[in-house]
C-alpha positions in Angstrom: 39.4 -50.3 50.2 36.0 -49.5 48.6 35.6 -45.9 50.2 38.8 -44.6 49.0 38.8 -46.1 45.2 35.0 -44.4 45.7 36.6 -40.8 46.7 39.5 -40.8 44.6 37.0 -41.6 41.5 37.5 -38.4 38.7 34.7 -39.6 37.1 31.9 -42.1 37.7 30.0 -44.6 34.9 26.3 -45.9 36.3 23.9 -48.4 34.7 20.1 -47.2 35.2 18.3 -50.1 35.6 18.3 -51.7 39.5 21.1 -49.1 40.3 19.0 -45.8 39.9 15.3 -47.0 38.8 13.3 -50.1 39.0 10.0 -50.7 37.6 9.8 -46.9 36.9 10.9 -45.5 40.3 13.7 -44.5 41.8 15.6 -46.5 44.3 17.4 -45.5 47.7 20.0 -42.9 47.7 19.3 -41.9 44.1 18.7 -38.3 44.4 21.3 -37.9 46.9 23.8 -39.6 45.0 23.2 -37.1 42.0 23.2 -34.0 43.8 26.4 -35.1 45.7 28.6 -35.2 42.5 27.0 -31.9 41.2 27.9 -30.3 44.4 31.4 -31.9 44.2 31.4 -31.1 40.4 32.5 -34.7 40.1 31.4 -35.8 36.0 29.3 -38.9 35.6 27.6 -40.8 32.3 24.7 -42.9 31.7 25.8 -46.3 30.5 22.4 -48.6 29.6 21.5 -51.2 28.0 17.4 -50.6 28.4 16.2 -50.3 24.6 12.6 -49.8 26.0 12.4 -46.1 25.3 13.9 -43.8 22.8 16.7 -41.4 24.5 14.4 -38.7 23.9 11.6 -40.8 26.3 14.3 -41.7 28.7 15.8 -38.2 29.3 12.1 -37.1 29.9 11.5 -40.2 32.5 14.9 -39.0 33.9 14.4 -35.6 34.4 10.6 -36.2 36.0 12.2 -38.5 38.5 14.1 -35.5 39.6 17.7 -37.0 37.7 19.3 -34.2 36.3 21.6 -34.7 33.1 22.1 -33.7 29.4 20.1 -35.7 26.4 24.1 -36.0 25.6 25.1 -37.9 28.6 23.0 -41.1 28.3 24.7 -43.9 26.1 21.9 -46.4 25.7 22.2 -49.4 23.8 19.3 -48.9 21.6 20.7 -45.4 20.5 24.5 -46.4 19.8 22.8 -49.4 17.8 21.7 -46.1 15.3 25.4 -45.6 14.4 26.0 -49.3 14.2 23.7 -49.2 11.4 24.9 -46.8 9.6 28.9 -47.5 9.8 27.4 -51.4 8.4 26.2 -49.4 5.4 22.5 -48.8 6.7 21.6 -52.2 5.5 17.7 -53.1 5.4 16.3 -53.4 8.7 13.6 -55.6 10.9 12.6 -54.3 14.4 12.4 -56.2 17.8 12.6 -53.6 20.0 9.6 -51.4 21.7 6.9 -49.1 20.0 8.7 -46.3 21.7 12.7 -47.3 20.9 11.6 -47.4 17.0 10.8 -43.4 17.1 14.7 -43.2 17.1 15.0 -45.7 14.0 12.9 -44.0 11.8 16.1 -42.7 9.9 17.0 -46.0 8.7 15.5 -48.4 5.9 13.1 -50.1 8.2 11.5 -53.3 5.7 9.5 -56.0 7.0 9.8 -57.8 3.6 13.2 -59.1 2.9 15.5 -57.5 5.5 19.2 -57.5 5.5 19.5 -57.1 9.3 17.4 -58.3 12.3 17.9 -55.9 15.5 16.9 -57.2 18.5 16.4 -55.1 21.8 14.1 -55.3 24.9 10.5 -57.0 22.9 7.8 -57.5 25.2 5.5 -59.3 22.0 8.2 -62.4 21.4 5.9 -65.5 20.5 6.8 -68.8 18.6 5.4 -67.1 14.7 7.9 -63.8 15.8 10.9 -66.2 17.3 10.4 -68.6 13.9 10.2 -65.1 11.6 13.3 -64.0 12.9 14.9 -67.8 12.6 14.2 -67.8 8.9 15.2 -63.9 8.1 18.1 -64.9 9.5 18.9 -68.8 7.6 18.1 -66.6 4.5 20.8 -64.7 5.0 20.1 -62.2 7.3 22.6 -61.0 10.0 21.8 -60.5 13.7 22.4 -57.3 15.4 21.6 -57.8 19.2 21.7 -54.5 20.9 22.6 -56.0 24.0 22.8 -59.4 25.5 20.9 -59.0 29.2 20.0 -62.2 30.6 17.7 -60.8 32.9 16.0 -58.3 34.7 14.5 -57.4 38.3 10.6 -55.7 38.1 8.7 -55.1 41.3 7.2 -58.7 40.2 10.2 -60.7 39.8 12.8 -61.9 37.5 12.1 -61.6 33.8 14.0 -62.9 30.7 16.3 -60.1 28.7 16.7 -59.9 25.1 19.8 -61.6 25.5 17.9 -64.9 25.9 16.1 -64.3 22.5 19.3 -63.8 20.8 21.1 -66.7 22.1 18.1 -69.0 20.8 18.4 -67.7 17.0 21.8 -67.7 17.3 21.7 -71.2 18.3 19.4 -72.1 15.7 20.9 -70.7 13.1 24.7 -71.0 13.6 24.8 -67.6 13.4 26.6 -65.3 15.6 25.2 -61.8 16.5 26.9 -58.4 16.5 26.4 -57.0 19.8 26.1 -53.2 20.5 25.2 -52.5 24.1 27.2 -53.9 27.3 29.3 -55.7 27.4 31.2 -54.4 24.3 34.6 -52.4 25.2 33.4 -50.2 22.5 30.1 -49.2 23.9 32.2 -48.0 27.0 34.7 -46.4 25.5 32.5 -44.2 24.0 31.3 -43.3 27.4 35.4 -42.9 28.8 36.3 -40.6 25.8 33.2 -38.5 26.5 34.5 -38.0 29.7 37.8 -37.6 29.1 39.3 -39.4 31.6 41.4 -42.0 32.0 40.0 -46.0 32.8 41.4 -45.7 35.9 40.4 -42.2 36.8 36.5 -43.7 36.6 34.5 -46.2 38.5 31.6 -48.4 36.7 28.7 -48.8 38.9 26.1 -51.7 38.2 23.9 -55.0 39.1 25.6 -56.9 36.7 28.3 -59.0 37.2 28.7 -59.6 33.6 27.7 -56.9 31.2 28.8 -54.2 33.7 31.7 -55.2 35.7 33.2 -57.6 33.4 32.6 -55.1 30.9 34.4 -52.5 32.5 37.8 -54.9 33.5 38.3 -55.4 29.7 38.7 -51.5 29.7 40.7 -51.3 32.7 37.8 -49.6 34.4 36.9 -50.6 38.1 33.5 -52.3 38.7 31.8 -52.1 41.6 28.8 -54.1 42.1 25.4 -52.9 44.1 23.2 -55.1 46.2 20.1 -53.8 44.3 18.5 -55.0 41.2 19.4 -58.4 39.8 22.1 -58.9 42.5 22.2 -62.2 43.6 25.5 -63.1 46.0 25.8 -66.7 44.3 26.3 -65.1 41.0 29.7 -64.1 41.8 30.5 -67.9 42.1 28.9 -68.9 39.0 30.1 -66.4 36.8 34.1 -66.6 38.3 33.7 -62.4 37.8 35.0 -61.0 40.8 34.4 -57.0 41.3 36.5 -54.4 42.4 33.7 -53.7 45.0 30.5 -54.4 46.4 28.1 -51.5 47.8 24.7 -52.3 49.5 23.7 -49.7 47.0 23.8 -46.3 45.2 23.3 -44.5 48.5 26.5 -45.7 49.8 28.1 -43.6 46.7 26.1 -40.1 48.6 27.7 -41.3 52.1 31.0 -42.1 51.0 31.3 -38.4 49.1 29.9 -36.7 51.5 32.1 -37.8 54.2 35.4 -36.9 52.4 37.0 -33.7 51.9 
């Protein structure tokens, strides 16, 4: 039963993005949800894959939205890509990602030239010249580093592509297959578990995504449980064959759920 794998949770694992926030702004039961496990004293980690802001932006947007946590505590994609980097040999680099993500990349070899490495995050300027740049970076030897592989995302507006779809087309062009940092790679989360110290199944993975965040999870052993916000749509669980541990109508249910047990 959902309630009880909720209660008897050590630890919990949430995505941001159409779990906590959408288009900015915080959704249903957000607040309550944080200051439920404070109370409880119940730990919890940031596990994104948005590579729109630096973790310095993010923490800010976070805290100003009344979410409480340490710098420390949010494992984004676009940060962990940083390591990635560097434990590759801090090879040459070429940007995709946002204005704001690249403040965090400054301590690399960033070279528009000749790069050794394309990285590709959330890029709101992707046109045919960019898309054909990054094609023949990439057939002259280049490697792709994809710091996640989103497929798509929910705005106040609609559906919009993720950088995954980017990636998929270069990699298709060129034969190439990318590295991937973000969700759904076991490592990404397991950085996230050991931070936590807890066990896979002492924590619960919260997200909108069948595939980066509940499969992503299972590989781990971690249970995911799937909310009815963000990119949720109920036929997705048919075409991806993923099949959570849960579903929740949303965040809030986590507040209720907590604050009814002992």
């Amino acid at each position: 039963m959902i309630s009880l794998k909720i209660r008897l949770a050590k630890g919990f694992l949430f995505d941001l993005d159409g779990v906590f926030i959408q288009s900015g702004k915080l959704l249903p039961g957000a607040l309550e949800t944080i200051d439920i496990l404070k109370r409880k004293k119940i730990p919890y980690r940031f596990l994104t894959n948005t590579t729109t802001k630096s973790r310095n932006t993010l923490h800010k947007q976070l805290l100003q939205l009344g979410i409480e946590c340490e710098k420390e505590h949010i494992f984004s994609a676009g940060f962990s890509g940083i390591r990635t980097i560097i434990d590759m040999g801090s090879p040459s680099c070429k940007l995709y990602v946002s204005e704001d993500l690249k403040e965090d990349y400054k301590v690399l070899n960033i070279s528009n030239d000749n790069p050794q490495l394309i990285v590709i995050g959330d890029y709101e300027k992707w046109d045919t010249y960019l898309l054909n740049q990054a094609f023949n970076y990439v057939i002259g030897g280049a490697k792709i580093l994809a710091l996640h592989l989103g497929k798509y995302y929910k705005t106040d507006t609609g559906f919009k592509l993720d950088a995954g779809a980017f990636v998929k087309a270069i990699e298709y062009s060129t034969g190439k297959e990318a590295i991937v940092v973000g969700k759904p790679n076991a490592l990404f989360f397991k950085q996230a578990l050991d931070d936590l110290k807890l066990n896979p199944n002492e924590v619960l993975m919260i997200g909108d995504d069948l595939h980066n965040d509940i499969y992503g999870a299972q590989k781990l052993k971690i249970k995911g449980i799937l909310v009815k916000t963000g990119k949720y749509r109920s036929e997705s669980i048919k075409d991806y064959g993923i099949a959570p541990d849960g579903i929740i109508d949303s965040i809030g249910d986590i507040a209720k759920i907590l604050d009814t047990s002992k």
